[in-house]
C-alpha positions as CSV (number, residue, x, y, z in Angstrom):
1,X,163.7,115.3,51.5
2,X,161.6,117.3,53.9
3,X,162.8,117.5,57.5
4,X,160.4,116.5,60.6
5,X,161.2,118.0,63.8
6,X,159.9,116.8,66.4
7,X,156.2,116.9,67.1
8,X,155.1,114.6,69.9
9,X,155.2,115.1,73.5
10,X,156.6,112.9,76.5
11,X,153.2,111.2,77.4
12,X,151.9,111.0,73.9
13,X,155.1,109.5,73.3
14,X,154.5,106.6,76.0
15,X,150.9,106.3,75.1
16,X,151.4,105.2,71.4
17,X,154.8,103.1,72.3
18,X,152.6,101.2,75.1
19,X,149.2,100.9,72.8
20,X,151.5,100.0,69.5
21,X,153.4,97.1,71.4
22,X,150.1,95.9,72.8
23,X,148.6,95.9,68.9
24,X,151.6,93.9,67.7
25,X,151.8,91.7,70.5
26,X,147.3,91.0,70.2
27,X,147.8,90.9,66.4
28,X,150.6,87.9,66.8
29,X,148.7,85.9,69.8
30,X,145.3,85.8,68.2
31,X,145.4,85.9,64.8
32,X,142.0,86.9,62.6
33,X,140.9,88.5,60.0
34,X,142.3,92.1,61.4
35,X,145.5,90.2,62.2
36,X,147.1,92.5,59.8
37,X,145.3,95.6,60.0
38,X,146.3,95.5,64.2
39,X,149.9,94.8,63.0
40,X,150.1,97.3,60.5
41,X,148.4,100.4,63.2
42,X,150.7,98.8,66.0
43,X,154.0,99.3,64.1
44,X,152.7,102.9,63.3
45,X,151.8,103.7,66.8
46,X,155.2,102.4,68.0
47,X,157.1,103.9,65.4
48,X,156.5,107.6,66.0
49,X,156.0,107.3,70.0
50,X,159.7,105.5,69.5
51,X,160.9,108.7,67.0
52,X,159.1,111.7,68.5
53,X,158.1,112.1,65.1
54,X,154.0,111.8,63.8
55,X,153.7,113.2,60.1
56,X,150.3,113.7,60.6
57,X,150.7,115.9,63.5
58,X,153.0,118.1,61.0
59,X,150.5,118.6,58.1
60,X,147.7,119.1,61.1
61,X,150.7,121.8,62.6
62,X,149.6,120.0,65.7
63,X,152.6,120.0,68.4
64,X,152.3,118.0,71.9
65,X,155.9,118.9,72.8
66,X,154.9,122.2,74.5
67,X,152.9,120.5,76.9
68,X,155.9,118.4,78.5
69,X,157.4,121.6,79.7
């Protein structure tokens, strides 16, 4: 199994967490036909800004981290 290191910065971090809980939280209070497409993008979004940890970013080789310092 192939080991992440962390890849996403402070404020990226915050920006997904915040824009993934508002997607789950919009996908729940007004359901429709992208009910589960919003859920589904939401739990990603909040997922790696709550791990540090986008796979994307690593097969891009894109790093945010460096910018938090």
């Amino acid at each position: 199994m192939m080991k992440l290191k962390r890849n996403v910065g402070i404020r990226d971090r915050l920006i997904r967490a915040v824009v993934g809980a508002l997607l789950i939280l919009l996908a729940i209070l007004a359901p429709g036909p992208l009910t589960l497409i919003l859920g589904i993008v939401g739990a990603v979004l909040l997922a790696t800004g709550l791990l540090g940890i986008c796979p994307l970013y690593a097969l891009l080789k894109r790093d945010t981290t460096d910018k938090d310092k």
